[in-house]
Backbone as CSV, one residue per row, in Angstrom:
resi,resn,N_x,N_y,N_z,CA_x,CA_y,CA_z,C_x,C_y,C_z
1,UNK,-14.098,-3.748,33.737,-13.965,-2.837,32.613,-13.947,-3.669,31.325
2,UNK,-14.858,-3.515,30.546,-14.683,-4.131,29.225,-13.464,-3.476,28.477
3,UNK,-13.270,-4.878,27.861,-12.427,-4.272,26.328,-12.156,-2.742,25.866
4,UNK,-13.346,-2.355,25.047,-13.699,-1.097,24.302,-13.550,-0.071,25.516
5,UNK,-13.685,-0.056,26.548,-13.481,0.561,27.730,-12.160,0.829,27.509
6,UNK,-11.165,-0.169,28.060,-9.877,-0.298,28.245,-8.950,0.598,26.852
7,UNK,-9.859,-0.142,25.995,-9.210,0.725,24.376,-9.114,2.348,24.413
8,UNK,-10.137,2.756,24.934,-10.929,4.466,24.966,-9.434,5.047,25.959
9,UNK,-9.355,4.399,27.448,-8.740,4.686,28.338,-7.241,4.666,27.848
10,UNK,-6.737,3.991,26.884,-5.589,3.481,26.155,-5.313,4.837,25.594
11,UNK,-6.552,5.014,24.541,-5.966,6.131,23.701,-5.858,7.259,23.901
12,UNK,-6.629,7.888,25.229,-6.342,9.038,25.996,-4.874,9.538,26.348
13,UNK,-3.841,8.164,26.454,-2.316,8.323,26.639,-1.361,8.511,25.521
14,UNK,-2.062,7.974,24.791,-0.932,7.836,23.720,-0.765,9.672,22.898
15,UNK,0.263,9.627,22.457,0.636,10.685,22.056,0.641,10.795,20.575
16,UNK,-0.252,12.384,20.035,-0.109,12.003,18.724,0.784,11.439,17.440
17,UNK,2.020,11.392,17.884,3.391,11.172,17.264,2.763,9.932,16.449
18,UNK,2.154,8.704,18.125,2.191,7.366,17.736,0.440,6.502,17.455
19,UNK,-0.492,7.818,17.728,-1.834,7.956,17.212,-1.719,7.423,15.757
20,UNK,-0.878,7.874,14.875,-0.853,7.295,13.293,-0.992,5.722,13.458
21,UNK,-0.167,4.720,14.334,0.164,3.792,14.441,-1.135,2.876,14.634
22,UNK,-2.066,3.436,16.100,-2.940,2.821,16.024,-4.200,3.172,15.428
23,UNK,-4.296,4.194,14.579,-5.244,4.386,13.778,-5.284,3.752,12.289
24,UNK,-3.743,3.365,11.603,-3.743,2.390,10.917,-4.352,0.858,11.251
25,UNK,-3.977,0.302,12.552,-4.184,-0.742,13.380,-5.747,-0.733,12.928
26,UNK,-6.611,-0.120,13.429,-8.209,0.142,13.837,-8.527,0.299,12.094
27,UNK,-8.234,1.055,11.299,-8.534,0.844,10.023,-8.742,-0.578,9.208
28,UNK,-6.946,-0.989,9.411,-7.135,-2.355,8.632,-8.045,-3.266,9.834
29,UNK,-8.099,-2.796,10.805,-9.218,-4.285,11.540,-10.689,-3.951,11.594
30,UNK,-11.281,-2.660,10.736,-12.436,-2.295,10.313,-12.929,-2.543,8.982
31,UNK,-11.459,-2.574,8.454,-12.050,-2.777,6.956,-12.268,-1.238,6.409
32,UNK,-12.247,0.194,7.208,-12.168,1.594,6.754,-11.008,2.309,6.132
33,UNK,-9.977,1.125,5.825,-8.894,1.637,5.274,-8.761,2.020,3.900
34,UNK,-7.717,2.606,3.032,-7.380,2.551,1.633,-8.555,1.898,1.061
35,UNK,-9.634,2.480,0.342,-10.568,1.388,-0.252,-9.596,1.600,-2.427
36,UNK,-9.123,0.473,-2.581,-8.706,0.595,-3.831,-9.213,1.041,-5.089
37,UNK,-8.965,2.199,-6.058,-9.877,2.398,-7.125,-10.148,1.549,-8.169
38,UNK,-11.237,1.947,-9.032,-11.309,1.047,-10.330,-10.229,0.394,-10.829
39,UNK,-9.096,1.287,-11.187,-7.993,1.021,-11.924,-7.143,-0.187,-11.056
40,UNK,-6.916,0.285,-9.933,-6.373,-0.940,-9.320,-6.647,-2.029,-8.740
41,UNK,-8.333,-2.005,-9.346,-9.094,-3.047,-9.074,-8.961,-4.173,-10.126
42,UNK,-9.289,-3.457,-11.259,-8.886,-3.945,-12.558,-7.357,-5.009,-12.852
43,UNK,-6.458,-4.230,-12.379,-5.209,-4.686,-12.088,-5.171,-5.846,-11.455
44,UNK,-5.538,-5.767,-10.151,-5.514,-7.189,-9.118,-6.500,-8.336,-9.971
45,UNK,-7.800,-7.653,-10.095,-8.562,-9.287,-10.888,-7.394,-9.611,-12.481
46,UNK,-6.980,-8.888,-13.222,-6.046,-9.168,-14.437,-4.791,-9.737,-13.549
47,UNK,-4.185,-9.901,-12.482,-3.401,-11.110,-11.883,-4.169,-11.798,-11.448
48,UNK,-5.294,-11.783,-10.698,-5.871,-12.987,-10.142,-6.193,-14.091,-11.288
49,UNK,-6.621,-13.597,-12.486,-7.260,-14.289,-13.877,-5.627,-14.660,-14.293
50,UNK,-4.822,-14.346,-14.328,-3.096,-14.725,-14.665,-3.170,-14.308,-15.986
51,UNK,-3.142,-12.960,-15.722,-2.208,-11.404,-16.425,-1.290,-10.905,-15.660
52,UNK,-1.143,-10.156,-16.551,0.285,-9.231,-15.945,1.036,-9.878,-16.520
53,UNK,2.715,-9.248,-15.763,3.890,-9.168,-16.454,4.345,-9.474,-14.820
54,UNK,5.559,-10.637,-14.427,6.473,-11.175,-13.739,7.963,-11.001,-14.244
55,UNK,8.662,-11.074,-13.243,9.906,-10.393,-13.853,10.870,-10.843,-12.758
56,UNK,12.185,-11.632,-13.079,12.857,-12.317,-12.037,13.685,-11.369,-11.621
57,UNK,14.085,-10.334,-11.860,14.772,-9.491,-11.743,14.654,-8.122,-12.295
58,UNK,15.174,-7.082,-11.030,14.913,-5.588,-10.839,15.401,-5.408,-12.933
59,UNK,16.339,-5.704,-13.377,17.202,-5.184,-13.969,15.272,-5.647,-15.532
60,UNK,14.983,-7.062,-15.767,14.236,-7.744,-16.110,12.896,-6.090,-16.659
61,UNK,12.595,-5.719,-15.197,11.515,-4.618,-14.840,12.194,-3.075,-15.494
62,UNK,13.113,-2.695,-15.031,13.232,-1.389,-16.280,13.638,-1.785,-17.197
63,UNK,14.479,-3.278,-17.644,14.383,-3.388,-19.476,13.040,-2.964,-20.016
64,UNK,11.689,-3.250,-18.916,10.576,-3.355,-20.061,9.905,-1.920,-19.982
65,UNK,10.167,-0.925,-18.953,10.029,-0.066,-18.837,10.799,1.199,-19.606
66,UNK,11.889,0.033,-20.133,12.944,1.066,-21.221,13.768,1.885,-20.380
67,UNK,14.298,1.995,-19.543,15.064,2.109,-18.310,16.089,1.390,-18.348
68,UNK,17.630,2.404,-18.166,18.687,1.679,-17.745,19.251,1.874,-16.629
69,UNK,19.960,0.703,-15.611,20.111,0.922,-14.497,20.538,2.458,-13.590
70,UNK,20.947,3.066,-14.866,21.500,4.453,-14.594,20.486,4.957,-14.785
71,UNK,18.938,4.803,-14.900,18.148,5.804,-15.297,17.723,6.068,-14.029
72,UNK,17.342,6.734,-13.539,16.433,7.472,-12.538,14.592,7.330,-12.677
73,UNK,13.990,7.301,-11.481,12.708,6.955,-11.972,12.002,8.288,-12.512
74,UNK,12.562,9.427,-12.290,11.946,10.628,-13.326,11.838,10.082,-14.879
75,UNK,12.468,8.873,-14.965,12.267,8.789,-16.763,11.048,8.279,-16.778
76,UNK,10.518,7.457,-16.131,9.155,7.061,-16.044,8.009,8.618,-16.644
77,UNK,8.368,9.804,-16.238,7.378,10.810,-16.060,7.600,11.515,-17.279
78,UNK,8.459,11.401,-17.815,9.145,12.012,-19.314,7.968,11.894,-20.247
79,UNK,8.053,13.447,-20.795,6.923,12.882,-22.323,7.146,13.593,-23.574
């Protein structure tokens, strides 16, 4: 029995509960997963080129967001 055989025969058992599990699995090892949009394409090459904003600390990240530890992330959505 080949491989891809054995795989087919595999997934006949499994139960959908844990189907999520290996259909993530088979995605990221296809490369058919999450394909990222413009915007967060943009993002990753502006760190890869060394942009962005680093921050040693949580507290560091809502100072710049204007956020105080008591804020809730609904303030983010505020307008």
């Amino acid at each position: 029995m080949s491989n891809k055989e054995r795989a087919i025969q595999l997934l006949d058992v499994i139960d959908e509960e844990r189907m999520v599990y290996v259909v993530g699995i088979l995605e990221n090892l296809t490369g058919f997963g999450e394909i990222p949009n413009n915007e967060t394409i943009a993002a990753m090459k502006e760190l890869e080129n060394g942009g962005g904003e680093c921050f040693d600390t949580l507290d560091e990240l809502w100072k710049s967001l204007e956020l105080t530890r008591t804020g809730t992330h609904s303030d983010l959505f505020r307008q």
